[in-house]
Predicted model as a PDB file, atoms N, CA, C, CB and O in Angstrom, pLDDT in the B-factor column:
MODEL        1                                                                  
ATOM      1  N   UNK A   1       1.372  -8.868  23.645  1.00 95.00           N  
ATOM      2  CA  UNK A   1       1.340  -7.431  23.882  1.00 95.00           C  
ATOM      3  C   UNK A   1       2.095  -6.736  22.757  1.00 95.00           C  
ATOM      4  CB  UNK A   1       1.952  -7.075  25.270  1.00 95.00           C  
ATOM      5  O   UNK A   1       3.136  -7.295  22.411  1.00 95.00           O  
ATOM      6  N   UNK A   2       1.763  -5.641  22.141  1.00 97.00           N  
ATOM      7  CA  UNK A   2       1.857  -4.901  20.933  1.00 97.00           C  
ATOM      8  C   UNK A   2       2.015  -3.416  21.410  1.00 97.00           C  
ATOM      9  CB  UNK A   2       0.574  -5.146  19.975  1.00 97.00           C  
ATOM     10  O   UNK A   2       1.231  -2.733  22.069  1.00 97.00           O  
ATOM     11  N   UNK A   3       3.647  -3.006  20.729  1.00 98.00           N  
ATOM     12  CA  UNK A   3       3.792  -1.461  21.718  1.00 98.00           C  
ATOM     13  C   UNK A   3       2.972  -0.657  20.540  1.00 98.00           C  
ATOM     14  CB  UNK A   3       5.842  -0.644  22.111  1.00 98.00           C  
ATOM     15  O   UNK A   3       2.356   0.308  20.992  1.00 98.00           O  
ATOM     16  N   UNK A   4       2.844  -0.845  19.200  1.00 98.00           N  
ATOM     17  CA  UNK A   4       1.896   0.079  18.170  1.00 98.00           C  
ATOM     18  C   UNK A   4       0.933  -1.320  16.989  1.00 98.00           C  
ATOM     19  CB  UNK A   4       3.353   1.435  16.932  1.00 98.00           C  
ATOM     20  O   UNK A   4       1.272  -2.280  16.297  1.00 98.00           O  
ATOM     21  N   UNK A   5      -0.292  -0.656  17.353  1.00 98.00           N  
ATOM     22  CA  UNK A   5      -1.390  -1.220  16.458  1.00 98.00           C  
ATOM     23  C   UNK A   5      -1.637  -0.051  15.387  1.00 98.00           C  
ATOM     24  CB  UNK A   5      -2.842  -1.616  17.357  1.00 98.00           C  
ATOM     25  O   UNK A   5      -1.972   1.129  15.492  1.00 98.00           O  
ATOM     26  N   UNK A   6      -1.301  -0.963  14.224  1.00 98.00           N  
ATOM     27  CA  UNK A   6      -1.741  -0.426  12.666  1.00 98.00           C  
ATOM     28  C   UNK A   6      -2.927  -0.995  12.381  1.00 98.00           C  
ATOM     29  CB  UNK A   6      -0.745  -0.817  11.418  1.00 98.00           C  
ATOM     30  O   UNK A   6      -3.107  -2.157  12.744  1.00 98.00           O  
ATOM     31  N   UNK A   7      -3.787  -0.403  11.795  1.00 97.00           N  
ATOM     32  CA  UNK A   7      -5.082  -0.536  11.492  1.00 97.00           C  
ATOM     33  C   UNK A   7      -5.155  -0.089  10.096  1.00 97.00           C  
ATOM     34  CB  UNK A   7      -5.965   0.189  12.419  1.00 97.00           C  
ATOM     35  O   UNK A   7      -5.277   1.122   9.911  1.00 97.00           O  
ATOM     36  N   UNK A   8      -5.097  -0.901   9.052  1.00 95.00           N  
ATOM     37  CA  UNK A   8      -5.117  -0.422   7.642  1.00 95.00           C  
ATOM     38  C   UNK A   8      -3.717  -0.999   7.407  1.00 95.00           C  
ATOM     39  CB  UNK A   8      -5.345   1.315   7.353  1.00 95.00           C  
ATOM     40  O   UNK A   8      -2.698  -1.043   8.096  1.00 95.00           O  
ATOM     41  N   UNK A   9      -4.071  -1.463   6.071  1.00 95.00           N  
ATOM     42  CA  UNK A   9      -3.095  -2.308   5.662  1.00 95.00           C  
ATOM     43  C   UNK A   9      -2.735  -1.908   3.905  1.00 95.00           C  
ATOM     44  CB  UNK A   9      -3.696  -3.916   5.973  1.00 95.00           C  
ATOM     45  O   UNK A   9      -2.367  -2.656   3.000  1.00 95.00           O  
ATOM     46  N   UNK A  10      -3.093  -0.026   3.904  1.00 92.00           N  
ATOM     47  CA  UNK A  10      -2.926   0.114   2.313  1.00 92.00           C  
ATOM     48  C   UNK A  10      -1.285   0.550   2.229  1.00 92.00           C  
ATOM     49  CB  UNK A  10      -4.115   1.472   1.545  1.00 92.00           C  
ATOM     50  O   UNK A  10      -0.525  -0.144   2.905  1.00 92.00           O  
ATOM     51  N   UNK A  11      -0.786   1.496   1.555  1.00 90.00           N  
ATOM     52  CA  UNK A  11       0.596   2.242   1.524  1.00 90.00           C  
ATOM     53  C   UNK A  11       1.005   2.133   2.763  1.00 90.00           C  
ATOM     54  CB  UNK A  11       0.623   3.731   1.101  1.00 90.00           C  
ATOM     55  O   UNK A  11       1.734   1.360   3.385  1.00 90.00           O  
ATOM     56  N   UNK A  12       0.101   3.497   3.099  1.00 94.00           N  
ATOM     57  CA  UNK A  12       0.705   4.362   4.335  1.00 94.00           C  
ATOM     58  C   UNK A  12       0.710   3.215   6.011  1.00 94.00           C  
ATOM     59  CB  UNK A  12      -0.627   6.061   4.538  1.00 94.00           C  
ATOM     60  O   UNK A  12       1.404   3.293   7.025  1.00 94.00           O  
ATOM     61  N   UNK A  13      -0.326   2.313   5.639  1.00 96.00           N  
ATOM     62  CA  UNK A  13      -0.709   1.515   7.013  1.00 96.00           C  
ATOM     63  C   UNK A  13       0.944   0.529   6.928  1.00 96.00           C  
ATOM     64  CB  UNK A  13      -2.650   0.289   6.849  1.00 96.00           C  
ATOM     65  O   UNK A  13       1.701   0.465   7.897  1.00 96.00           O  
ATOM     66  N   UNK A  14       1.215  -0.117   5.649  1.00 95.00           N  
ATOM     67  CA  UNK A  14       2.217  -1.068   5.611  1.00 95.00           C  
ATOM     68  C   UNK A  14       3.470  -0.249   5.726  1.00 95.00           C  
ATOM     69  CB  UNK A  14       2.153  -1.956   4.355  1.00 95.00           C  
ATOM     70  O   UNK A  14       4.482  -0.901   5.982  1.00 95.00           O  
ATOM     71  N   UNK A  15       3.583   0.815   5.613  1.00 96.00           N  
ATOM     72  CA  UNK A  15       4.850   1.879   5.745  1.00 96.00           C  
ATOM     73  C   UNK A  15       4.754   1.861   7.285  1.00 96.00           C  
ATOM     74  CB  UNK A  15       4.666   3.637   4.941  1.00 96.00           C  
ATOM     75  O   UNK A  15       5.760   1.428   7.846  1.00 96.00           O  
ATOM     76  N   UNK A  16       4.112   2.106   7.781  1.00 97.00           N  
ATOM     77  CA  UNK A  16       4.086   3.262   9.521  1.00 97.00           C  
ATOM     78  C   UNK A  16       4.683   1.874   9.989  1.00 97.00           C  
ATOM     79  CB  UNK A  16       2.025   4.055  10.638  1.00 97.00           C  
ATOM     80  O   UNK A  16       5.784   1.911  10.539  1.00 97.00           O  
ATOM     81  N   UNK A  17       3.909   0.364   9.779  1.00 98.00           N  
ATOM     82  CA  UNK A  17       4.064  -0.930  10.583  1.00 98.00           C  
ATOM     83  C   UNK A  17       5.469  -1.211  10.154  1.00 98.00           C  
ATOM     84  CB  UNK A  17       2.936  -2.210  10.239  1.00 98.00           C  
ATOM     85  O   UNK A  17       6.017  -1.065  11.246  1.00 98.00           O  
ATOM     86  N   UNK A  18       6.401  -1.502   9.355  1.00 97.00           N  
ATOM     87  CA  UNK A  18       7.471  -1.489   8.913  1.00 97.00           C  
ATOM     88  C   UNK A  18       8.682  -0.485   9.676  1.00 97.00           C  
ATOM     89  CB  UNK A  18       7.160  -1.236   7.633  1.00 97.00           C  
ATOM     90  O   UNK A  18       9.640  -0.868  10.347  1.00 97.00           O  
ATOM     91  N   UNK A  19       8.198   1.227   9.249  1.00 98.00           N  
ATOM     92  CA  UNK A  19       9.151   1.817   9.915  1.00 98.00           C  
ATOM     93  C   UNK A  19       8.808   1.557  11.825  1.00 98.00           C  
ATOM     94  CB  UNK A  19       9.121   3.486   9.286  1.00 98.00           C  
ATOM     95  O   UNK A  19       9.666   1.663  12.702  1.00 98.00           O  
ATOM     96  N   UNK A  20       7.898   1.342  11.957  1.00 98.00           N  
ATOM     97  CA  UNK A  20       7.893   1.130  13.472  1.00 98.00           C  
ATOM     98  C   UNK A  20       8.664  -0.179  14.019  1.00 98.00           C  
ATOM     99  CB  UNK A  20       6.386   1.035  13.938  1.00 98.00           C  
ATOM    100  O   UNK A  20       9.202  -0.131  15.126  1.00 98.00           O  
ATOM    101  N   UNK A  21       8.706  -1.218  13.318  1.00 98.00           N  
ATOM    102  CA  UNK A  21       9.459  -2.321  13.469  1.00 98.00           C  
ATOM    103  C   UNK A  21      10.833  -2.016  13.086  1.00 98.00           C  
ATOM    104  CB  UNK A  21       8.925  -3.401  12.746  1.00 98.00           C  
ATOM    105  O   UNK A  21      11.582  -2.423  13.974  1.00 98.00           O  
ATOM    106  N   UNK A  22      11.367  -1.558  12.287  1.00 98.00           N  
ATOM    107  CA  UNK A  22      12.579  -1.249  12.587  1.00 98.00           C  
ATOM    108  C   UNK A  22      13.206  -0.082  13.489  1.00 98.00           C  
ATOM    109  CB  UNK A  22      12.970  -1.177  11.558  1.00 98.00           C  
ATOM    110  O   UNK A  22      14.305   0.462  13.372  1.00 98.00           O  
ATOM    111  N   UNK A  23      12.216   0.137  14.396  1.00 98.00           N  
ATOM    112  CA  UNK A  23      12.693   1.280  15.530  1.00 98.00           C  
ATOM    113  C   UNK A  23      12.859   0.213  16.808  1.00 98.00           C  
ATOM    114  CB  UNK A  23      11.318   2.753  15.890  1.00 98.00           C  
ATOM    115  O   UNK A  23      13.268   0.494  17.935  1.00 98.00           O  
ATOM    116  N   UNK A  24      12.537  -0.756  16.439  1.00 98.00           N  
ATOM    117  CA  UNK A  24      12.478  -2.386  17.351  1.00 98.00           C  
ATOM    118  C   UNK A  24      10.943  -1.822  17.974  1.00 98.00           C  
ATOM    119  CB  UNK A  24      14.167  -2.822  19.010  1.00 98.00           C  
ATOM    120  O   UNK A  24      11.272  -1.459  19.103  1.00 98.00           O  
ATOM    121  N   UNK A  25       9.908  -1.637  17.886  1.00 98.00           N  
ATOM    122  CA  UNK A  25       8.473  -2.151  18.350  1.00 98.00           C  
ATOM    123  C   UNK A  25       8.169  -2.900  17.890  1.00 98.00           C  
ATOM    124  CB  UNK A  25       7.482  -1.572  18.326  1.00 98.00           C  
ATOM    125  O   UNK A  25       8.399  -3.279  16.741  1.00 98.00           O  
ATOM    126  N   UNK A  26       7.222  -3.549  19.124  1.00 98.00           N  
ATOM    127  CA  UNK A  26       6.487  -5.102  18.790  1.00 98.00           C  
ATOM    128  C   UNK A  26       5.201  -4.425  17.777  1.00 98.00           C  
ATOM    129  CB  UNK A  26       5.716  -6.167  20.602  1.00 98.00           C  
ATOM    130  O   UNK A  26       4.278  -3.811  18.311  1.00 98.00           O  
ATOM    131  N   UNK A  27       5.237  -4.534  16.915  1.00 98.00           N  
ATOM    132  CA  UNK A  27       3.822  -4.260  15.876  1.00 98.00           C  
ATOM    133  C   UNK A  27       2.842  -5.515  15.538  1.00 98.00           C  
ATOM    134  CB  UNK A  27       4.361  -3.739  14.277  1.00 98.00           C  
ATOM    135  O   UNK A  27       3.131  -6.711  15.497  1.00 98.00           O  
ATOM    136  N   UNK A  28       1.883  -5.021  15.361  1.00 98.00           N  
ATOM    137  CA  UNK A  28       0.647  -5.672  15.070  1.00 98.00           C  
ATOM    138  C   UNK A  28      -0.570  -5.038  13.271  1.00 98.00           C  
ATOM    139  CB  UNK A  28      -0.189  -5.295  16.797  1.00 98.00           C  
ATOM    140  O   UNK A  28      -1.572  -4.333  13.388  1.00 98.00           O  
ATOM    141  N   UNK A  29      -0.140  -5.459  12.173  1.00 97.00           N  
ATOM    142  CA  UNK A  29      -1.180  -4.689  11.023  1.00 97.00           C  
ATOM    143  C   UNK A  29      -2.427  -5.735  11.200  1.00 97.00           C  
ATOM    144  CB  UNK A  29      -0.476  -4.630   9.080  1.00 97.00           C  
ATOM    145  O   UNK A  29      -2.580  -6.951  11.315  1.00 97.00           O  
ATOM    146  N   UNK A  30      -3.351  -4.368  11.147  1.00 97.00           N  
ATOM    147  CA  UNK A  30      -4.764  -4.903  11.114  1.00 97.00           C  
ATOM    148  C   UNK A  30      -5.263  -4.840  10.252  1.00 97.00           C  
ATOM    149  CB  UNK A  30      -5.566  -4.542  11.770  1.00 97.00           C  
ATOM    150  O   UNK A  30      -5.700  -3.702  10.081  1.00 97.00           O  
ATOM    151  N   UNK A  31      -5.596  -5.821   9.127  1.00 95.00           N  
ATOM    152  CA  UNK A  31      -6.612  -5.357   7.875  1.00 95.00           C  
ATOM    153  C   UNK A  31      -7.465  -5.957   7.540  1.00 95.00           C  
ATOM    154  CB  UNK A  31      -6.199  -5.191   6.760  1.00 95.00           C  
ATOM    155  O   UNK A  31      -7.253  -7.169   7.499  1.00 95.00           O  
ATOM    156  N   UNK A  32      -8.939  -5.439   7.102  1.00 92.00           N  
ATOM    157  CA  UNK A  32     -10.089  -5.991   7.297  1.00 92.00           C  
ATOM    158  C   UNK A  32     -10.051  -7.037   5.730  1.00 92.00           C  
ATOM    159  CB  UNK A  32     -11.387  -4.692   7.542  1.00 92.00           C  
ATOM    160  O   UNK A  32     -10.799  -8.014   5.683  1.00 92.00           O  
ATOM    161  N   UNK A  33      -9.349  -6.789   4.817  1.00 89.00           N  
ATOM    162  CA  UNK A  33      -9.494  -7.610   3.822  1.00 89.00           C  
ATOM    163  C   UNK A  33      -8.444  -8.916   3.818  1.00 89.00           C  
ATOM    164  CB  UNK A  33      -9.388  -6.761   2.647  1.00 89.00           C  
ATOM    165  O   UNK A  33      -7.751  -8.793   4.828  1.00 89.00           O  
ATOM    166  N   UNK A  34      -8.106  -9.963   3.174  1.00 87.00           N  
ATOM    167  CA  UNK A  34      -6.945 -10.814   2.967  1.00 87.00           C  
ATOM    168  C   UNK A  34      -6.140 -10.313   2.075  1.00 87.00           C  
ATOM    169  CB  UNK A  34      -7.223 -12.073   2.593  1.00 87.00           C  
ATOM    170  O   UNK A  34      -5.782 -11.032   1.143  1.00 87.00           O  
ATOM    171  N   UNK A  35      -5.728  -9.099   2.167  1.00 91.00           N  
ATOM    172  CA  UNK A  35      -4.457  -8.895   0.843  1.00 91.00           C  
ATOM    173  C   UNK A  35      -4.188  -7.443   1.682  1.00 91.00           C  
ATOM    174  CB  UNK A  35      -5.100  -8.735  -1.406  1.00 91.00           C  
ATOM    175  O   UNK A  35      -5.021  -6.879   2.392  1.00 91.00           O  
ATOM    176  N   UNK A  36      -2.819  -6.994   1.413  1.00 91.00           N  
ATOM    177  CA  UNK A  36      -2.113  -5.509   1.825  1.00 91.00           C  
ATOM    178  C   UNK A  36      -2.381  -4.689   0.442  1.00 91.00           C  
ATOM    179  CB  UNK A  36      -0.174  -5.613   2.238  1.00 91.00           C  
ATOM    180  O   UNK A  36      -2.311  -5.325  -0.610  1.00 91.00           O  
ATOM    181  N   UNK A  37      -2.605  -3.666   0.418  1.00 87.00           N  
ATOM    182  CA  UNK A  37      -2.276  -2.774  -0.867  1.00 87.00           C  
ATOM    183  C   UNK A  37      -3.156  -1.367  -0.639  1.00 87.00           C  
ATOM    184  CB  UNK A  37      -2.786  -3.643  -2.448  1.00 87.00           C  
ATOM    185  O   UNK A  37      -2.963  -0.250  -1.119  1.00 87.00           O  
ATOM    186  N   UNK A  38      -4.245  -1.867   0.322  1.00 84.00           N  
ATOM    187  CA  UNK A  38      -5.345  -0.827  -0.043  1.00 84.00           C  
ATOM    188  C   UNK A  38      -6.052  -0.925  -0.841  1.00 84.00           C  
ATOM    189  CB  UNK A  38      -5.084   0.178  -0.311  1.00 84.00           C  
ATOM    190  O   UNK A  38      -6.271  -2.063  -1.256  1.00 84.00           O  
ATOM    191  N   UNK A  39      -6.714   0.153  -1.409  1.00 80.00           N  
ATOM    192  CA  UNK A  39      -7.651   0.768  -2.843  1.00 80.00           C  
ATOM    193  C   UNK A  39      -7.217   0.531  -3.766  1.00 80.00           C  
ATOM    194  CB  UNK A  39      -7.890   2.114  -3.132  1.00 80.00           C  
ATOM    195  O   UNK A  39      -8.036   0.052  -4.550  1.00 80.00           O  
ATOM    196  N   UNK A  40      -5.619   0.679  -4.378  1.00 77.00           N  
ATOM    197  CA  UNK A  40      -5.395   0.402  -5.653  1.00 77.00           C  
ATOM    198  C   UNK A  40      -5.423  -1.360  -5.729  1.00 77.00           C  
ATOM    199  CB  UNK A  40      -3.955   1.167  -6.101  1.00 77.00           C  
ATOM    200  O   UNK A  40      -5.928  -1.926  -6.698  1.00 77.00           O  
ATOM    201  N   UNK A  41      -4.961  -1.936  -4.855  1.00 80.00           N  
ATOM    202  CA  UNK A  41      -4.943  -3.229  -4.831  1.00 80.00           C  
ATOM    203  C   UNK A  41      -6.680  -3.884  -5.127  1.00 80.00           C  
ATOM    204  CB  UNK A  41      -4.226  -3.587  -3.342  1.00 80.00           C  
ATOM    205  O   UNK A  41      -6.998  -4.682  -6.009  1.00 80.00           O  
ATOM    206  N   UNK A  42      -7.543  -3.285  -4.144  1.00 83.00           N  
ATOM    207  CA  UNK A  42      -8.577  -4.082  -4.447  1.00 83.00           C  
ATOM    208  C   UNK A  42      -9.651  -3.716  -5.530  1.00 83.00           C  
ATOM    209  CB  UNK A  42      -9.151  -4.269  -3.315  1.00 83.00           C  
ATOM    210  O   UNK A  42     -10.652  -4.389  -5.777  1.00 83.00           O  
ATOM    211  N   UNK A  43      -9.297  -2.584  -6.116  1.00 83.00           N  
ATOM    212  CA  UNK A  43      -9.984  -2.121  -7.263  1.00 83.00           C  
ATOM    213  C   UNK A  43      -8.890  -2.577  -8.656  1.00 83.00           C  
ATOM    214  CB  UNK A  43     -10.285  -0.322  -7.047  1.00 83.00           C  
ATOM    215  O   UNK A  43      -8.996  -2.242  -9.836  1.00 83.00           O  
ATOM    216  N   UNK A  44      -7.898  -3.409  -8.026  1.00 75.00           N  
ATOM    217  CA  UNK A  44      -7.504  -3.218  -9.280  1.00 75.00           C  
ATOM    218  C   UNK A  44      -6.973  -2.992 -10.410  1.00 75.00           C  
ATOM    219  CB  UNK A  44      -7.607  -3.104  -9.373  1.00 75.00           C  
ATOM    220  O   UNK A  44      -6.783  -3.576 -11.477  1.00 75.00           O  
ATOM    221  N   UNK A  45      -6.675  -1.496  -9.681  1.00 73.00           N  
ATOM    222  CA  UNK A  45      -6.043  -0.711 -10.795  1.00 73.00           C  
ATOM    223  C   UNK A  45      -4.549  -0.916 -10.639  1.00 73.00           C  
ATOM    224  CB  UNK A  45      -6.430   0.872 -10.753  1.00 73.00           C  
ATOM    225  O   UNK A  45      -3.944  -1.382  -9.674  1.00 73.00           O  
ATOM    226  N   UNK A  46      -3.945  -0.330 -12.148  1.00 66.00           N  
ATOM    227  CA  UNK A  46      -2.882  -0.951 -12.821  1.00 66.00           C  
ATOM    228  C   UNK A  46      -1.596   0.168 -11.581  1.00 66.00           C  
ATOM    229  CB  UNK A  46      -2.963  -0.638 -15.031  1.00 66.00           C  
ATOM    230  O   UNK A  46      -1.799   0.706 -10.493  1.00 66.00           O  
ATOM    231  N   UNK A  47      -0.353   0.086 -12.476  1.00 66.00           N  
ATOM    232  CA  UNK A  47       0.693   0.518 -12.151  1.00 66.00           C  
ATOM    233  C   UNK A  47       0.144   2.133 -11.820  1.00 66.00           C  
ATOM    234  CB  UNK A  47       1.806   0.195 -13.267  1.00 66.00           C  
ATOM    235  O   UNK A  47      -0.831   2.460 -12.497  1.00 66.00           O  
ATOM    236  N   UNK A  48       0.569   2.980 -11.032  1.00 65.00           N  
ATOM    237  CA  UNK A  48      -0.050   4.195 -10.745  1.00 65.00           C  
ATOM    238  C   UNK A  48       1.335   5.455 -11.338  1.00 65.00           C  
ATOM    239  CB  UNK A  48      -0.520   4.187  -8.827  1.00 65.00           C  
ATOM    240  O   UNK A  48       2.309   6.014 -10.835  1.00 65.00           O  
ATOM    241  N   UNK A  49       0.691   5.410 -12.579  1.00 63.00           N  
ATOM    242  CA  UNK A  49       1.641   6.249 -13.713  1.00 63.00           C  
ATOM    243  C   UNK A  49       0.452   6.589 -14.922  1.00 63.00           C  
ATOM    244  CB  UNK A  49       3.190   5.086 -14.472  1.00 63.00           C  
ATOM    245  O   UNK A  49      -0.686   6.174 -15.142  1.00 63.00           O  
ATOM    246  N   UNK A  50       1.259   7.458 -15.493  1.00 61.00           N  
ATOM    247  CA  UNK A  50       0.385   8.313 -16.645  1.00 61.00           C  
ATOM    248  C   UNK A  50       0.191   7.315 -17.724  1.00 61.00           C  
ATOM    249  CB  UNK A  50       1.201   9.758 -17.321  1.00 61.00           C  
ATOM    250  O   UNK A  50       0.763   6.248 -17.498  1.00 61.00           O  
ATOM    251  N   UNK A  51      -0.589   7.397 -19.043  1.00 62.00           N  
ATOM    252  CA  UNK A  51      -0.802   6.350 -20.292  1.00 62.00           C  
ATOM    253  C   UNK A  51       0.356   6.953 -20.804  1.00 62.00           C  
ATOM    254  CB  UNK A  51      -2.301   6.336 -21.357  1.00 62.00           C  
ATOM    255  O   UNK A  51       0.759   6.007 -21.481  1.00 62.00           O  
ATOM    256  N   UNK A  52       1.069   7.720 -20.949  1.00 60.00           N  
ATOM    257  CA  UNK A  52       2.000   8.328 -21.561  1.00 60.00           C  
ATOM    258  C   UNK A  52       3.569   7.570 -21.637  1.00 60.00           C  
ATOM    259  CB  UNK A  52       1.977   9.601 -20.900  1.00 60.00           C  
ATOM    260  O   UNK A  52       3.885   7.029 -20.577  1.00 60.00           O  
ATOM    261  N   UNK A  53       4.311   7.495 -22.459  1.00 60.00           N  
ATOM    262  CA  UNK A  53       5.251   6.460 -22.756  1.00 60.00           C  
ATOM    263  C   UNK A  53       6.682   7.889 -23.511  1.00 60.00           C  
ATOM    264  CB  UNK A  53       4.309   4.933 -24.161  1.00 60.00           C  
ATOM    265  O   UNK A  53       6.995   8.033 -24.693  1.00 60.00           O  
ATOM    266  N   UNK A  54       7.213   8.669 -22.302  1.00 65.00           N  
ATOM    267  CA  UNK A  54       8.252  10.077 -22.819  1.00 65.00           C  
ATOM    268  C   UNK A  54       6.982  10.704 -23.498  1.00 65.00           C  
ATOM    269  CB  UNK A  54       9.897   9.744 -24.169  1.00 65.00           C  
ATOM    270  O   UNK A  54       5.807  10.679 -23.132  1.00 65.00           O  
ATOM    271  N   UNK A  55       7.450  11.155 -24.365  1.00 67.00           N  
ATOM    272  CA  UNK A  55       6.655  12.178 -25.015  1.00 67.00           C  
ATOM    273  C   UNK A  55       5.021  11.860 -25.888  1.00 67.00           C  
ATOM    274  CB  UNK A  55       7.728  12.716 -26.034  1.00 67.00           C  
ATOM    275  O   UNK A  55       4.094  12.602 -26.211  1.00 67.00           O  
ATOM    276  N   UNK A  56       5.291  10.321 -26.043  1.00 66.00           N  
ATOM    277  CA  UNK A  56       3.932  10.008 -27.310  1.00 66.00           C  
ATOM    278  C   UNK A  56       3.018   9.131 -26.311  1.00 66.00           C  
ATOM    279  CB  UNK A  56       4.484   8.838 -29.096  1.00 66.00           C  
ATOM    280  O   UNK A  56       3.291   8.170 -25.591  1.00 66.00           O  
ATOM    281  N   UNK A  57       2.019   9.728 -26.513  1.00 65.00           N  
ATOM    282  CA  UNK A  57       0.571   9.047 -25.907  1.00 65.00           C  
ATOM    283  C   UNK A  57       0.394   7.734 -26.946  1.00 65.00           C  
ATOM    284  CB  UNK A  57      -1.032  10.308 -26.038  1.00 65.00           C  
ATOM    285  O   UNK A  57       0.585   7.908 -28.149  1.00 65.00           O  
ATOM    286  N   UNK A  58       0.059   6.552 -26.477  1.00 63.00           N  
ATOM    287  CA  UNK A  58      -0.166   5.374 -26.881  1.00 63.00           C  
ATOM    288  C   UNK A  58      -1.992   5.701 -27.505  1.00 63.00           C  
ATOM    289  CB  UNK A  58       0.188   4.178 -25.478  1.00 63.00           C  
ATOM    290  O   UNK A  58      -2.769   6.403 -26.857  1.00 63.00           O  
ATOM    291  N   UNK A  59      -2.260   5.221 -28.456  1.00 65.00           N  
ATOM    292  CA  UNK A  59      -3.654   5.275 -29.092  1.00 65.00           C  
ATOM    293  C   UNK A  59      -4.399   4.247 -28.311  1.00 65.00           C  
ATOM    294  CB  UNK A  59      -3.686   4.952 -30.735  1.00 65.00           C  
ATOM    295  O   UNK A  59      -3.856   3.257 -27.820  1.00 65.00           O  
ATOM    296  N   UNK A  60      -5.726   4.541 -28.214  1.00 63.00           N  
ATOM    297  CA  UNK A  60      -6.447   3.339 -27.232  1.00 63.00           C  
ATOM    298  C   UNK A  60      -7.483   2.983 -28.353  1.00 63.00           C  
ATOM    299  CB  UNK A  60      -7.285   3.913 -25.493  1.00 63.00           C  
ATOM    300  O   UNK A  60      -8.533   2.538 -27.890  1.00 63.00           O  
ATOM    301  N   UNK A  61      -7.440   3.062 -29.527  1.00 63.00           N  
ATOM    302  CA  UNK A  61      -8.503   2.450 -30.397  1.00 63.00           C  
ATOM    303  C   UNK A  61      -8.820   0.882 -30.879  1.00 63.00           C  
ATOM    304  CB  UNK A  61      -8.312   3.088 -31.489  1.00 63.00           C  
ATOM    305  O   UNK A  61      -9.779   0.643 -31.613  1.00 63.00           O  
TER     306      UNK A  61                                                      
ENDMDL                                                                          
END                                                                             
């Protein structure tokens, strides 16, 4: 028996299941893939920050 079911396992799903466990609920995360992250995780994509490095843009040629 599970006092809160998380359903989604991206940011916000692994945040809510976390802060709910430390309020002491029995939690349960549900996620339809084998990995936590969400969208950025399964697409892929890199660190979620600008190409920009302070002031100078890095050349992509």
């Amino acid at each position: 028996m599970y006092d809160v079911a998380v359903v989604g396992g991206g940011i916000s799903g692994c945040i809510a299941a976390i802060a709910a466990a430390r309020y002491g609920a029995n939690v349960i995360l549900i996620e339809r893939y084998g990995f936590l992250g969400g969208t950025l995780t399964a697409c892929g994509t890199g660190p979620m920050m600008t190409f920009h490095a302070g002031d100078v843009q890095p050349r992509t040629e």
